[in-house]
VOBA-1610 file (N, C-alpha, C; in pm, whole numbers, padded with zeros to 5 digits, always signed):
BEGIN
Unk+02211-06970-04746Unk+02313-07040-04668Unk+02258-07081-04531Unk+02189-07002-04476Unk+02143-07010-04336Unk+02023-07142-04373Unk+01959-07186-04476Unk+01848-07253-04427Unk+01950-07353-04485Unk+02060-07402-04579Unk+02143-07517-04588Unk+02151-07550-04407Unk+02246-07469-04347Unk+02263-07502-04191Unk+02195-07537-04117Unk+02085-07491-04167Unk+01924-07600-04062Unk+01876-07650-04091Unk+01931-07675-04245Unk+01890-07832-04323Unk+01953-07923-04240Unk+02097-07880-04296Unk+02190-08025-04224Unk+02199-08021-04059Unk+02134-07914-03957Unk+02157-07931-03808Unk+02030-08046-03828Unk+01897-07991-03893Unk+01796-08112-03855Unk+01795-08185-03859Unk+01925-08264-04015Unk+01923-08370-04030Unk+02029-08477-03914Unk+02116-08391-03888Unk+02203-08443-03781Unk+02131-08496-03598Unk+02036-08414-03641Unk+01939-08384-03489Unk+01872-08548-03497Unk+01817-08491-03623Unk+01711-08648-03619Unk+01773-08811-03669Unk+01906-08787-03734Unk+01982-08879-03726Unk+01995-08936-03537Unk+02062-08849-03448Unk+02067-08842-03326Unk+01977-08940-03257Unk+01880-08863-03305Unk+01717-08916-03216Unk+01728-09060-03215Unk+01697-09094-03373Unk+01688-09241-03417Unk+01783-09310-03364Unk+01949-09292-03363Unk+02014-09387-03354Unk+02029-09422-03190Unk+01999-09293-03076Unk+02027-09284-02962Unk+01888-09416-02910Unk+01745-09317-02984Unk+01660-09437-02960Unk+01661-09610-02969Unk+01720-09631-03119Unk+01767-09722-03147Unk+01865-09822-03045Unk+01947-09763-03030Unk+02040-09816-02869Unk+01991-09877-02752Unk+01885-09745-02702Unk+01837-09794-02589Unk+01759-09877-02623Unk+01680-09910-02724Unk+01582-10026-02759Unk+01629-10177-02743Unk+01760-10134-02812Unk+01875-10264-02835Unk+01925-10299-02698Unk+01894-10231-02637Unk+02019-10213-02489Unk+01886-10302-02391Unk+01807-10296-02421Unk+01683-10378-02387Unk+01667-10498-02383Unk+01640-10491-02547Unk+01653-10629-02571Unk+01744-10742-02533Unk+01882-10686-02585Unk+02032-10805-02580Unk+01996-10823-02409Unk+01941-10698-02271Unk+01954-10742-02130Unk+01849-10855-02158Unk+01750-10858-02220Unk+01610-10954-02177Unk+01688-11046-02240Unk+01738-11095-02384Unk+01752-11202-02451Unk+01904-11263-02485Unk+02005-11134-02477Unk+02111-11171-02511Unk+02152-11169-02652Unk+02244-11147-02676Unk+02286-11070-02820Unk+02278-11182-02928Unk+02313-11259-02914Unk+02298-11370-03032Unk+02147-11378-03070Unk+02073-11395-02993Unk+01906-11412-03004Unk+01815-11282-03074Unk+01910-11150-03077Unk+01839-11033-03126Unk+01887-11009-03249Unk+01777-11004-03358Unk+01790-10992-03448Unk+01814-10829-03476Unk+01856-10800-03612Unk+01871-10615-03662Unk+01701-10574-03687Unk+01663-10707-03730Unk+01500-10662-03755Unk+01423-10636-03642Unk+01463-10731-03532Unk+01397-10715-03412Unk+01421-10552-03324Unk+01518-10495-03352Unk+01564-10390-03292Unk+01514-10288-03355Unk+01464-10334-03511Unk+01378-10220-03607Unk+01225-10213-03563Unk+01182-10326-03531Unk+01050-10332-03488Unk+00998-10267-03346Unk+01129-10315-03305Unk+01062-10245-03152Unk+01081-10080-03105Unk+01270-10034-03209Unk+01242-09928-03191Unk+01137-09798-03245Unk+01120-09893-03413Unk+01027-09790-03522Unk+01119-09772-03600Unk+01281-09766-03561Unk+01322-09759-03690Unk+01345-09831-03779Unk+01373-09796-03916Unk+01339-09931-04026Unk+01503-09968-04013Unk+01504-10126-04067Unk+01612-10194-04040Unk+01712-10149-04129Unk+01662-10079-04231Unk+01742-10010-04381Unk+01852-09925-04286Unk+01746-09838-04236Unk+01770-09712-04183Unk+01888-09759-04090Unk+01867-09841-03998Unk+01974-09904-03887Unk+02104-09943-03925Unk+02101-09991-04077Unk+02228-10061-04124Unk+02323-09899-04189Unk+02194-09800-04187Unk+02286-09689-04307Unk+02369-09650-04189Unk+02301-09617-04038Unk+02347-09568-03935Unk+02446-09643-03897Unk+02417-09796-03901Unk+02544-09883-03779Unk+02631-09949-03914Unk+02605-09990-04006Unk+02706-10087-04119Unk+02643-10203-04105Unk+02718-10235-03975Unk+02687-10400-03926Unk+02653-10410-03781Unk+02581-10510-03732Unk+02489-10558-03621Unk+02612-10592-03534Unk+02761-10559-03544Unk+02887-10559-03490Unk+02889-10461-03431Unk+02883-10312-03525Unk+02899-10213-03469Unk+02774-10175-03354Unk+02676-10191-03436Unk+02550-10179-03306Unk+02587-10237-03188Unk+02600-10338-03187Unk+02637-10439-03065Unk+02715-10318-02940Unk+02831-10310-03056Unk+02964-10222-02928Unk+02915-10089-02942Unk+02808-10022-02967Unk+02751-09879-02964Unk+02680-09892-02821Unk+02606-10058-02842Unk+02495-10040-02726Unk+02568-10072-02622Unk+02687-10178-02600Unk+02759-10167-02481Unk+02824-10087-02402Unk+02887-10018-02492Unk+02956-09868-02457Unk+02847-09778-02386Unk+02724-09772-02434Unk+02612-09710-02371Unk+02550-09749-02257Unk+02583-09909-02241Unk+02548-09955-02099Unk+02676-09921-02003Unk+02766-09953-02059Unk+02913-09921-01938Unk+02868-09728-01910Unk+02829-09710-01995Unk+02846-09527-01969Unk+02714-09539-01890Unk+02658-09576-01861Unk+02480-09563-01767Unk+02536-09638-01616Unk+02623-09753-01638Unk+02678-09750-01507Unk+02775-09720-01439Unk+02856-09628-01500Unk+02950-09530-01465Unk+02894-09409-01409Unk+02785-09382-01443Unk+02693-09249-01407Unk+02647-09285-01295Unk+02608-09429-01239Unk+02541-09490-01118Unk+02637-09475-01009Unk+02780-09445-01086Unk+02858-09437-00927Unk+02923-09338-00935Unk+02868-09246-01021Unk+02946-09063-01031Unk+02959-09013-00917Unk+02995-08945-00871Unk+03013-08868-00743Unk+03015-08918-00600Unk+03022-09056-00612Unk+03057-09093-00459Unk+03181-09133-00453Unk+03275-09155-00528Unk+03368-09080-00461Unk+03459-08970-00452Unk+03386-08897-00480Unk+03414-08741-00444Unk+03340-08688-00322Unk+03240-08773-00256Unk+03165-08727-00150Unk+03261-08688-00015Unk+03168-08637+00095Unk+03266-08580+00196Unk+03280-08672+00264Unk+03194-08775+00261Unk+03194-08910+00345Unk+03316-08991+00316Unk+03338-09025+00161Unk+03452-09083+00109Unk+03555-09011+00109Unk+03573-08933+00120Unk+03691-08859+00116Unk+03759-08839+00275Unk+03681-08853+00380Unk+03747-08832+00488Unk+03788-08925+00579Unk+03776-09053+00495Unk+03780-09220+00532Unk+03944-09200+00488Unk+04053-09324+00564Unk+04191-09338+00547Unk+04166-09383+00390Unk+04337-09380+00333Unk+04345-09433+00206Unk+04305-09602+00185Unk+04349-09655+00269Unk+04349-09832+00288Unk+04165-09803+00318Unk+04057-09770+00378Unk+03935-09774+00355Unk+03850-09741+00186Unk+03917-09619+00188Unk+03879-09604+00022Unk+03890-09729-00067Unk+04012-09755-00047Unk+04029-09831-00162Unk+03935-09995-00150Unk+03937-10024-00020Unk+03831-10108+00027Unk+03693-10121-00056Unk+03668-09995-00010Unk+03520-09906-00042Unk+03482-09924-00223Unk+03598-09869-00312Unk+03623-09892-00424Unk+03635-10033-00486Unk+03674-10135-00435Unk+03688-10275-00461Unk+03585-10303-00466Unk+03466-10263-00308Unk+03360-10366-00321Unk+03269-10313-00415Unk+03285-10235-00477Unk+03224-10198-00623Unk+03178-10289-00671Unk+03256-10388-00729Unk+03276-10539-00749Unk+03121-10622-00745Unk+03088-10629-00618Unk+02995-10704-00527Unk+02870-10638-00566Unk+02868-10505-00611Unk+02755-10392-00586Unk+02714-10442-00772Unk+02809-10456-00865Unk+02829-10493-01045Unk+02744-10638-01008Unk+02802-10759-00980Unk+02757-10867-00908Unk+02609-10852-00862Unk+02608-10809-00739Unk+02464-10848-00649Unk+02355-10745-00756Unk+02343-10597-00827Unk+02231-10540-00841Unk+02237-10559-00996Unk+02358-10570-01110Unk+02378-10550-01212Unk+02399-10706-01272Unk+02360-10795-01200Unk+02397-10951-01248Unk+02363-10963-01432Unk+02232-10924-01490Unk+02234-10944-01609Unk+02331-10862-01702Unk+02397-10759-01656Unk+02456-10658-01732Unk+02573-10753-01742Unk+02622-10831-01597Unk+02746-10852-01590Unk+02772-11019-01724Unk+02646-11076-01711Unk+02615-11169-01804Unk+02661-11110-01985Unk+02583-11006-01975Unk+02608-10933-02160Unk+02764-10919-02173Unk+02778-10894-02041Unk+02932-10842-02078Unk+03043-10959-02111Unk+02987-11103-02028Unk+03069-11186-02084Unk+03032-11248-02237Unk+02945-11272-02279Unk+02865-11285-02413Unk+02937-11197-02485Unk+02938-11047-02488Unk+02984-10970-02537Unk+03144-10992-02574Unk+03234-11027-02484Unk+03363-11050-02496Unk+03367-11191-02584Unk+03279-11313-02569Unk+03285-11425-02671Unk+03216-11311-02826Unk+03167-11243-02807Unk+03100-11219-02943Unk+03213-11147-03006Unk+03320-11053-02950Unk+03412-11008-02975Unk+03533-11120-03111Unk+03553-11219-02998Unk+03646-11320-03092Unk+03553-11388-03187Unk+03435-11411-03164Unk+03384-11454-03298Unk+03346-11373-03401Unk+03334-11285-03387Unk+03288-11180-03490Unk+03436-11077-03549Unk+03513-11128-03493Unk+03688-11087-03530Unk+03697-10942-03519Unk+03609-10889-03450Unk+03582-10764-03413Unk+03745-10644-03395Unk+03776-10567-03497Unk+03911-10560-03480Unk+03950-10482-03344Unk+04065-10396-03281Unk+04092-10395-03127Unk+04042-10176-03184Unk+04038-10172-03341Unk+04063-09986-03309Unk+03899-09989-03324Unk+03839-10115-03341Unk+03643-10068-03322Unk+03614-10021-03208Unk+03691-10088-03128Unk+03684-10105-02957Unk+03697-09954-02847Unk+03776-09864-02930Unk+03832-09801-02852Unk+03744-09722-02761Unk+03626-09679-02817Unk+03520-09607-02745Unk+03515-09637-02662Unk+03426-09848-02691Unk+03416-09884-02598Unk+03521-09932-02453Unk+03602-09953-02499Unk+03743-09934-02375Unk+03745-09829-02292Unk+03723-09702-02346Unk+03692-09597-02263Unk+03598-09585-02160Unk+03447-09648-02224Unk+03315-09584-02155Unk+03407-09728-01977Unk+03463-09846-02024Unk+03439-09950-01947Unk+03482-09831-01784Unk+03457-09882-01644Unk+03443-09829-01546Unk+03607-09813-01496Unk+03684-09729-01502Unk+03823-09691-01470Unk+03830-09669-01334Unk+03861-09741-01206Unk+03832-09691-01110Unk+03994-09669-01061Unk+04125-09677-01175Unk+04201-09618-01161Unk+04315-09501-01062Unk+04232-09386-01162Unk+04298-09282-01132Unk+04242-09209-00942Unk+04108-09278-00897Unk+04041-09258-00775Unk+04155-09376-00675Unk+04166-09487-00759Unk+04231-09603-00649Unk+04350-09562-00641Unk+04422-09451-00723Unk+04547-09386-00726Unk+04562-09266-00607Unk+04470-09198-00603Unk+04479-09115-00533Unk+04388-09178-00416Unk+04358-09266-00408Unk+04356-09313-00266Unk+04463-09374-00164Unk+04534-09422-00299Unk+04679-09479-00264Unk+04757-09417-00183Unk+04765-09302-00261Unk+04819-09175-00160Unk+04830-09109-00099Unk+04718-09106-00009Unk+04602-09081+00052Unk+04692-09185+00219Unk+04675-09296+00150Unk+04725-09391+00275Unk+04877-09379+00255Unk+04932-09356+00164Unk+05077-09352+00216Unk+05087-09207+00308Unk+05003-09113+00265Unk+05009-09001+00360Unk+05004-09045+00505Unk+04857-09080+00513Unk+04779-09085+00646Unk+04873-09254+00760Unk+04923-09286+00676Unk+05020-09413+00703Unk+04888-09565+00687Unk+04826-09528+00602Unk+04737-09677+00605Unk+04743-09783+00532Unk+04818-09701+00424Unk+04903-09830+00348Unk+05057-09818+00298Unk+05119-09927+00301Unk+05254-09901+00218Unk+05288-09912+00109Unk+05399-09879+00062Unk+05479-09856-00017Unk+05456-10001-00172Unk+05379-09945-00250Unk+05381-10089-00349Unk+05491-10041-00456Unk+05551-10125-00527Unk+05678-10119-00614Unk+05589-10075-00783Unk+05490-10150-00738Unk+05398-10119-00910Unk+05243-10089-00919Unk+05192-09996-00840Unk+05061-10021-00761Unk+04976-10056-00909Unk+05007-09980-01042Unk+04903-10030-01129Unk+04923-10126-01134Unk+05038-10217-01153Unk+04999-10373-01193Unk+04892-10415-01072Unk+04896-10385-00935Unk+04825-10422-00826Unk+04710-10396-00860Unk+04678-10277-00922Unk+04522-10231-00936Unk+04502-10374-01088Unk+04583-10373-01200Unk+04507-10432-01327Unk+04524-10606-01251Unk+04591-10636-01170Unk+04566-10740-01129Unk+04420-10789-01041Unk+04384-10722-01001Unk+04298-10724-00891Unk+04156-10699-00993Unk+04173-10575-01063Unk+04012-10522-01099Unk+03987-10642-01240Unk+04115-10678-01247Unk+04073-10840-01392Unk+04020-10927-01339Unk+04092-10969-01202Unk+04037-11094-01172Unk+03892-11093-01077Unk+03868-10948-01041Unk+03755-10923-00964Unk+03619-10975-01072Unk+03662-10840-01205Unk+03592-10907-01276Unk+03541-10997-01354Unk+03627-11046-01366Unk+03619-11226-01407Unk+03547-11272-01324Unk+03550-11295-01221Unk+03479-11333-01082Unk+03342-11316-01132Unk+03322-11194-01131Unk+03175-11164-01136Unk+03086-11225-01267Unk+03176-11234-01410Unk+03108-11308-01470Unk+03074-11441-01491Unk+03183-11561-01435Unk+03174-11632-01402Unk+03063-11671-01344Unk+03059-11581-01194Unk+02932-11636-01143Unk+02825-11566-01117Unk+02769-11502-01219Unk+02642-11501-01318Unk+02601-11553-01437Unk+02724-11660-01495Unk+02722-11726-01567Unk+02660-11836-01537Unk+02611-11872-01430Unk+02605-12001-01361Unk+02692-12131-01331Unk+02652-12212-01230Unk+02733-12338-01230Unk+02734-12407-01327Unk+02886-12444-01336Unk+02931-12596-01457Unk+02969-12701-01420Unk+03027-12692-01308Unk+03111-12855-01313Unk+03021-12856-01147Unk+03066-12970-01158Unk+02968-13063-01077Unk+03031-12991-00919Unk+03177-12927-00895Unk+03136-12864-00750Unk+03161-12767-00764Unk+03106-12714-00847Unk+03058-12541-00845Unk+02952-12526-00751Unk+02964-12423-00647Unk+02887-12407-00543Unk+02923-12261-00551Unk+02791-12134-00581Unk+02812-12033-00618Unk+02721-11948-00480Unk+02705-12041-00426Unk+02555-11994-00298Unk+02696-11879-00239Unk+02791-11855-00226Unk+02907-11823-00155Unk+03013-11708-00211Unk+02908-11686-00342Unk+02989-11596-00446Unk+03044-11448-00389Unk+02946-11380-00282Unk+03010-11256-00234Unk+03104-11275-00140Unk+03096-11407-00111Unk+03213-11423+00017Unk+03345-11421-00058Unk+03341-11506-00152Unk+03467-11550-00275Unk+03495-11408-00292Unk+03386-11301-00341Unk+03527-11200-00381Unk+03498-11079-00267Unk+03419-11118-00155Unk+03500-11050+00011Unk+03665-11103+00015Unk+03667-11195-00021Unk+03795-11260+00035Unk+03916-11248-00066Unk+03866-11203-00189Unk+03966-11170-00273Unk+03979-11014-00259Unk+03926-10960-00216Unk+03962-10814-00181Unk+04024-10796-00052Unk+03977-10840+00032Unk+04035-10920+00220Unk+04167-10881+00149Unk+04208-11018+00052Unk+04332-11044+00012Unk+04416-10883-00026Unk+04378-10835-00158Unk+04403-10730-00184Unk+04440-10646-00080Unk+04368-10643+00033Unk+04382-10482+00146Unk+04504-10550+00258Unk+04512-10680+00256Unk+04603-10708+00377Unk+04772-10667+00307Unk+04759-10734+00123Unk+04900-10700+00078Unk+04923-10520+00135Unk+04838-10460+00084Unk+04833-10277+00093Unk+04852-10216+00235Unk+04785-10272+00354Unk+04733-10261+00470Unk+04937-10183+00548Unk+04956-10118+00632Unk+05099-10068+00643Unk+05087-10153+00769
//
């Protein structure tokens, strides 16, 4: 019985290995080339694993896709772990936090521009690939919740008096963190129409957050 159990831990182990490897290989590629352009073979070649092997693990080059995104949203969720829990952030008014938290935004934008690119690709690959909404759910999770922190910053300023009283603050937060990020893919998407002028892009969403803190501001 005992060597069945370290049959199947090894096999689970080295399942692990492969498919985790596999990811980051993929998570590579789709940043250099973009997901339409990467083949299942190409992701076999570069990681070592065979493409057989990839399909027993993922099904379809669907599921891979939202394995490896979920794995990029979770690598940049880890990039902003613990600041705000720091002593620095925490002893700033509520109306600064939440400031602080917005320009997140700018930080996705200015250092993460190709990620922010996959991610719009990713959402067209979604409706074309009819990708259903319960594949998703992981990935919905790993995406960056800055939520339940912009919540308790909220309150934070209704304490300290730095901001007032909102009637629906989540709609305020899903209003703001949609159109922030829209923003950002947009313009890493590059210019389209003839007066698209993007030289100005951190100012555009300085000023959509501006906006945001003056509604909040007491």
């Amino acid at each position: 019985m005992d060597n069945e159990i370290y049959s199947d831990f090894s096999q689970k182990n080295l399942k692990s290995r492969r498919t985790d490897q596999a990811v980051i290989t993929a998570a590579g590629l789709f940043l250099e080339r973009g997901i339409e352009e990467v083949k299942m073979t190409d992701i076999a070649d570069a990681s070592g694993v065979g493409v057989a092997t990839l399909y027993r693990y993922f099904c379809t080059k669907s599921r891979m896709v939202t394995e490896v995104m979920t794995y990029l949203w979770n690598e940049i969720t880890e990039l902003f772990s613990g600041v705000f829990d720091s002593p620095e952030f925490m002893g700033q008014t509520g109306l600064k936090q939440i400031g602080d938290m917005m320009r997140m935004f700018i930080v996705l934008y200015k250092a993460h521009g190709g990620f922010m690119r996959l991610v719009a690709e990713f959402d067209r690959f979604i409706l074309h690939e009819g990708i259903p909404k319960e594949d998703l759910w992981k990935y919905e999770q790993s995406i960056i919740n800055f939520y339940p922190v912009l919540e308790r910053a909220y309150l934070k300023g209704l304490e300290d008096g730095s901001v007032k009283k909102c009637d629906n603050f989540r709609l305020f937060y899903l209003s703001y963190a949609h159109a922030l990020l829209e923003m950002c893919k947009k313009f890493v998407g590059g210019e389209i129409l003839p007066s698209d002028d993007f030289t100005n892009a951190e100012s555009e969403l300085q000023t959509l957050i501006d906006t945001a803190l003056a509604f909040l501001k007491a």
